[in-house]
C-alpha positions, 0 to 999 in steps of 0.5 A, spaced: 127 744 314 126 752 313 126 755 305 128 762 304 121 765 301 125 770 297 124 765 291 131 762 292 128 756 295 135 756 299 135 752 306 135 757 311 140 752 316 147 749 314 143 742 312 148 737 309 149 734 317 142 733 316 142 729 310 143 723 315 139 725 321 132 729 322 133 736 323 132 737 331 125 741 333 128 747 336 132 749 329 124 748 326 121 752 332 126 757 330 124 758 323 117 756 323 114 758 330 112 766 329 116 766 323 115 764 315 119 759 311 119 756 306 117 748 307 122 743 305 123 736 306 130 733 305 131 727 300 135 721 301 136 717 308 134 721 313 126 721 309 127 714 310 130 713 303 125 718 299 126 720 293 122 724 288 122 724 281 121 731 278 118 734 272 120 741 269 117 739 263 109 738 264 108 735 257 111 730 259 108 728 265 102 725 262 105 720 257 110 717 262 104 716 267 101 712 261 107 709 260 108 707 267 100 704 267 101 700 262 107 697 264 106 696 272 099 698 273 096 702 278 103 701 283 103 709 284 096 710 285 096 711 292 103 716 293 102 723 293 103 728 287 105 736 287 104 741 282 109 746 282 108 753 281 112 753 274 107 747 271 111 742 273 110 736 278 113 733 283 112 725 285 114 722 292 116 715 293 121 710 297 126 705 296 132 702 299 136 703 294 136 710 291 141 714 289 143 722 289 140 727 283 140 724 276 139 727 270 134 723 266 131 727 261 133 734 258 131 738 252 135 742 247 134 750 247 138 755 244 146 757 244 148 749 244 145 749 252 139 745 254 134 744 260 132 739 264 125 736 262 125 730 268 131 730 273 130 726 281 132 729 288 135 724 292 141 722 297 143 729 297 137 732 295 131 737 298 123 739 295 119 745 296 112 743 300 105 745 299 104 750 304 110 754 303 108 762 302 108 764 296 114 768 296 118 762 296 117 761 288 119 767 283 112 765 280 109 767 287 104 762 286 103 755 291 105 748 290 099 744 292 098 737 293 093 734 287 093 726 288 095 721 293 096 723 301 104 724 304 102 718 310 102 714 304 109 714 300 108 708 297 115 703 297 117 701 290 123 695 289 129 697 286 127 694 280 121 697 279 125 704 281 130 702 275 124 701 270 121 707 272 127 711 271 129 708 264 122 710 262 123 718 264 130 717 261 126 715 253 123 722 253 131 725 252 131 729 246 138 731 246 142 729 240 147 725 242 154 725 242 159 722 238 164 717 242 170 721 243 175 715 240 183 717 239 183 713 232 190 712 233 189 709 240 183 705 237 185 703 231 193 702 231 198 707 229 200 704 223 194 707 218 194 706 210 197 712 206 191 713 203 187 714 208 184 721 209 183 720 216 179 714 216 180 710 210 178 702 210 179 700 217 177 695 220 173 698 225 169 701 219 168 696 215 164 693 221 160 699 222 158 699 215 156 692 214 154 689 221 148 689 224 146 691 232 143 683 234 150 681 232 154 685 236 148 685 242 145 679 242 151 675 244 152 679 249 146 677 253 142 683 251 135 681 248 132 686 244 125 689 247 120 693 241 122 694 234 119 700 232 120 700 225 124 706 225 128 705 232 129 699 236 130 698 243 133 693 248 134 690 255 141 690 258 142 683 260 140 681 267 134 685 267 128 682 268 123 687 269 120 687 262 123 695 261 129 697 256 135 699 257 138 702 251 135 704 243 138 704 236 134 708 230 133 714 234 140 717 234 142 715 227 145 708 227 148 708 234 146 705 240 144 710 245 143 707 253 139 709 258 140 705 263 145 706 270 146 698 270 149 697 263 156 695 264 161 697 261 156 701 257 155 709 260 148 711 261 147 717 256 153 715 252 151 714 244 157 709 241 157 706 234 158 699 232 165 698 232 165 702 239 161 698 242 163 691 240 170 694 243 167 695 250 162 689 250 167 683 247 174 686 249 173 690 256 174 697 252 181 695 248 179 698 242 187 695 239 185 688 241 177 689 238 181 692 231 186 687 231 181 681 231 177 684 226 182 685 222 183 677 222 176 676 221 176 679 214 173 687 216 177 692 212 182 693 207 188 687 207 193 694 206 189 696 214 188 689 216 196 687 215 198 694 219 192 693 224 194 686 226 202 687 226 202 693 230 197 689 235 202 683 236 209 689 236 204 693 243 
């Protein structure tokens, strides 16, 4: 479809019913023939299932492709690879399951902001082209195709799609954020007067004394690589050899990359207690307070409270 070349990159024509079907020749002669446009391609359905994997941050791009190569080998050899006029790159596939825009990876900057570092452009996505005019860029400078040929967009499974992208997603560096729990909500109502807050709960004697293999092992996860400083797991039923999630790099928290880990969230950070609660007890944080509670977590003053007020809800 037409780019604007006032370095906005926005498409010249109302684009979104064009999402499922091919822009149709007149439009393009309209803006193409005697007349300049930036060149763009619409993502998702209508490019055959295309999807581009986006990388704002060039010092990335070299360590994922190793990562890629030493995981699936050459499996993307063949497919093409844009440099961006901002020293990024763009690198196009095809798969029959594909998604809209993700954000995978992203950086912190000043003020409490981030930026993207790795993101897609899928169902509801569009990318600049090489041969677009150099105004279509505020860099005034040309995207240009560096490797692999656009007649052959390699098609990758949705497995090596998932593992592709959980690779982009282990280069985020933003500090995680801490589970958002009504303590009350979580850990029942009645707390010791002593308390000063949090106190001896069972929820927080079990993150104290615990570790993760007892809470994710039975639970199917298996545990991937273990670093010395930070862990990383595989979400139950992922076979593909990748990593679905890490604990060590954020504290002593469980930090999940993976789209595909339910009832986990992808770029959430859970504590132990947490995540236990959403793994055995389906995010009834009471139910999981109460049960630990009987198993002995906690002080007997808290343990008491928590189990009776489990049993009067």
């Amino acid at each position: 479809m037409p780019i604007s070349t006032d370095a906005k990159r926005c498409p010249k024509i109302k684009w979104s019913p064009y999402q499922l079907e091919r822009v149709p020749g007149f439009l393009l002669s309209d803006h193409f023939v005697g007349r300049q446009s930036g060149i763009g391609v619409i993502c998702g359905k209508t490019s055959g299932s295309l999807e581009v994997l986006d990388f704002d941050d060039a010092s990335v791009w070299s360590p994922w492709c190793k990562a890629v190569v030493k995981k699936h080998g050459s499996i993307l050899v063949r497919t093409p690879v844009v440099s961006t006029p901002s020293g990024g790159q763009h690198l196009y596939w095809r798969c029959k399951e594909i998604e809209g825009n993700l954000r995978l990876a992203r950086k912190p900057i000043d003020d409490g902001k981030s930026k993207i570092r790795i993101e897609t452009r899928g169902q509801g996505g569009y990318a600049v082209l090489p041969g677009s005019p150099l105004g279509t860029h505020k860099n005034g400078t040309p995207y240009r195709l560096i490797s692999g040929n656009f007649k052959t967009i390699v098609e990758i499974s949705p497995a090596v799609r998932a593992s592709l992208l959980d690779i982009a997603r282990s280069f985020d560096l933003m500090p995680p954020d801490a589970p958002r729990i009504d303590l009350r909500a979580a850990y029942g109502d009645v707390l010791p007067a002593s308390a000063a807050g949090i106190g001896e709960r069972p929820g927080d004697a079990f993150n104290a004394s615990v570790s993760w293999d007892s809470i994710l092992i039975p639970s199917g996860w298996t545990l991937h690589t273990d670093t010395g400083s930070v862990v990383y797991w595989r979400r139950p039923g992922k076979d593909d050899g990748g990593f679905s999630a890490s604990t060590g790099y954020c504290g002593d928290k469980l930090h999940v990359f993976s789209s595909n880990a339910d009832p986990l969230e992808a770029e959430k950070t859970y504590d132990k207690f947490a995540a236990y609660a959403w793994l055995q007890h389906a995010g009834d944080f009471r139910s999981a307070a109460a049960e630990l509670g009987r198993q002995g977590f906690g002080s007997v003053e808290d343990r008491v409270s928590t189990i009776i007020e489990r049993f009067q809800s």
